[in-house]
C-alpha positions as CSV (number, residue, x, y, z in Angstrom):
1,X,0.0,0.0,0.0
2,X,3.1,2.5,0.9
3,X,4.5,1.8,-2.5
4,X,1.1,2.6,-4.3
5,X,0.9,5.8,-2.3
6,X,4.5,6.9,-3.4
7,X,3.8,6.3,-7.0
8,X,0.8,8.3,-6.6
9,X,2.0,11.3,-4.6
10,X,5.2,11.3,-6.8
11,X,2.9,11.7,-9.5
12,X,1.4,14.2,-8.7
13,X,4.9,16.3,-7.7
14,X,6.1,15.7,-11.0
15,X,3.0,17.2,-12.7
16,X,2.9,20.2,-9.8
17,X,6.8,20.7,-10.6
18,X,6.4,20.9,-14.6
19,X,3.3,23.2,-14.4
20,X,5.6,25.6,-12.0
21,X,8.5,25.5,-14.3
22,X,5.9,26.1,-17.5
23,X,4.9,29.5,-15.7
24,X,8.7,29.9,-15.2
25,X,9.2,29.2,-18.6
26,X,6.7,31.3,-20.5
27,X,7.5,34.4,-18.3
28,X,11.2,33.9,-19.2
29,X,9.8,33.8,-22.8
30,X,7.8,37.0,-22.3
31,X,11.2,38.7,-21.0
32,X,12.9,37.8,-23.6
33,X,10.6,38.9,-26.7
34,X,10.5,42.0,-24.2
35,X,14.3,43.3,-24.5
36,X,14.2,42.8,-27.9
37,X,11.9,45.1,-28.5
38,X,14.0,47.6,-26.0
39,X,12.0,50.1,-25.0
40,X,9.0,49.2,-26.4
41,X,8.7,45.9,-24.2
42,X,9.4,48.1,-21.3
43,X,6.2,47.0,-19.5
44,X,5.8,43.8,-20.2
45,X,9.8,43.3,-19.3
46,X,8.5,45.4,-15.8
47,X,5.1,43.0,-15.3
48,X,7.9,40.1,-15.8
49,X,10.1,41.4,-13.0
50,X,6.8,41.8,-10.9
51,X,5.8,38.0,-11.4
52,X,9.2,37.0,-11.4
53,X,8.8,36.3,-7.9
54,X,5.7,34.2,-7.7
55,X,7.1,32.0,-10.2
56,X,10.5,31.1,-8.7
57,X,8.4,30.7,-5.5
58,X,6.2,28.1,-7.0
59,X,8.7,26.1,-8.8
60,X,10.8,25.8,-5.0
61,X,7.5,25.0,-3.4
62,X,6.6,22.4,-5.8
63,X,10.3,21.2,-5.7
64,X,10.3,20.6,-2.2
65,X,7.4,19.0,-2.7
66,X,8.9,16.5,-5.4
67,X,11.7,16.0,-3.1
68,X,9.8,14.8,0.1
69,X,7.8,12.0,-2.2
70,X,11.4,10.4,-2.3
71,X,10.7,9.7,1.2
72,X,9.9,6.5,2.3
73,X,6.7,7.1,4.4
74,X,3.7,7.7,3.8
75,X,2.7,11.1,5.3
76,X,6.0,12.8,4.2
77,X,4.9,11.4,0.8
78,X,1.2,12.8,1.3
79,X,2.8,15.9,2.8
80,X,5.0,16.2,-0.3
81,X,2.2,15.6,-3.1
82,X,0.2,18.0,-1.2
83,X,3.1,21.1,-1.4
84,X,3.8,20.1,-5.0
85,X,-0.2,20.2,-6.0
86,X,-0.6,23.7,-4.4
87,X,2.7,24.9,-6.4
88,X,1.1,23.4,-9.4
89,X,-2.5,25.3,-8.6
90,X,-0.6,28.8,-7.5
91,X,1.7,28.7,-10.6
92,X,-1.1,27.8,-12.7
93,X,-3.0,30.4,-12.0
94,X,-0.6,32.6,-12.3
95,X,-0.1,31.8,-16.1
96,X,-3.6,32.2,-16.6
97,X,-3.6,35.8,-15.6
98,X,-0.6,36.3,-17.6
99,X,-1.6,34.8,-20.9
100,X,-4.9,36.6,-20.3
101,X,-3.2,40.0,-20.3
102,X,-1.3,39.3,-22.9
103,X,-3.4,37.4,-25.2
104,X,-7.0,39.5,-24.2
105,X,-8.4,36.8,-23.0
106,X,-8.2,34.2,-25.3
């Protein structure tokens, strides 16, 4: 039953962990196209420097998360899928309200 649980929760972390580093990703993306443009990108390169924070927050959170499933028990491994699901969530939302400022809403 431990081992099922483990699977499960590490699961879970893994997904939590790849969503974080996706918001990590696309604002990286976003700052990028952003200094090309110089000072045209200037506020989106400034709303990037804003979020910057949430998103390296996230991606530690659901890290920590990941690295508690490699635990053997199973409430460190609950604990652990629980931390990496929230990341996931936060740092999903948080690319929601980015994509819809940038893309109006679609």
């Amino acid at each position: 039953m431990g081992a099922v649980v483990g699977i499960v929760a590490g699961l879970i972390a893994l997904l939590g962990l790849l969503v974080a580093l996706g918001n990590a990703g696309y604002l990286a993306m976003l700052s990028s196209a952003a200094r090309k443009r110089g000072l045209a990108g200037e506020s989106t390169a400034l709303f990037v420097k804003e979020r910057r924070g949430v998103a390296v927050g996230t991606t530690a959170v659901a890290a920590l998360g990941l690295l508690l499933t490699l635990g053997g028990s199973v409430p460190v491994d609950v604990l652990g899928a629980v931390l990496a699901a929230g990341g996931g969530v936060a740092a999903k939302r948080a690319l929601d309200g980015t994509r819809d400022r940038f893309r109006g809403g679609v």
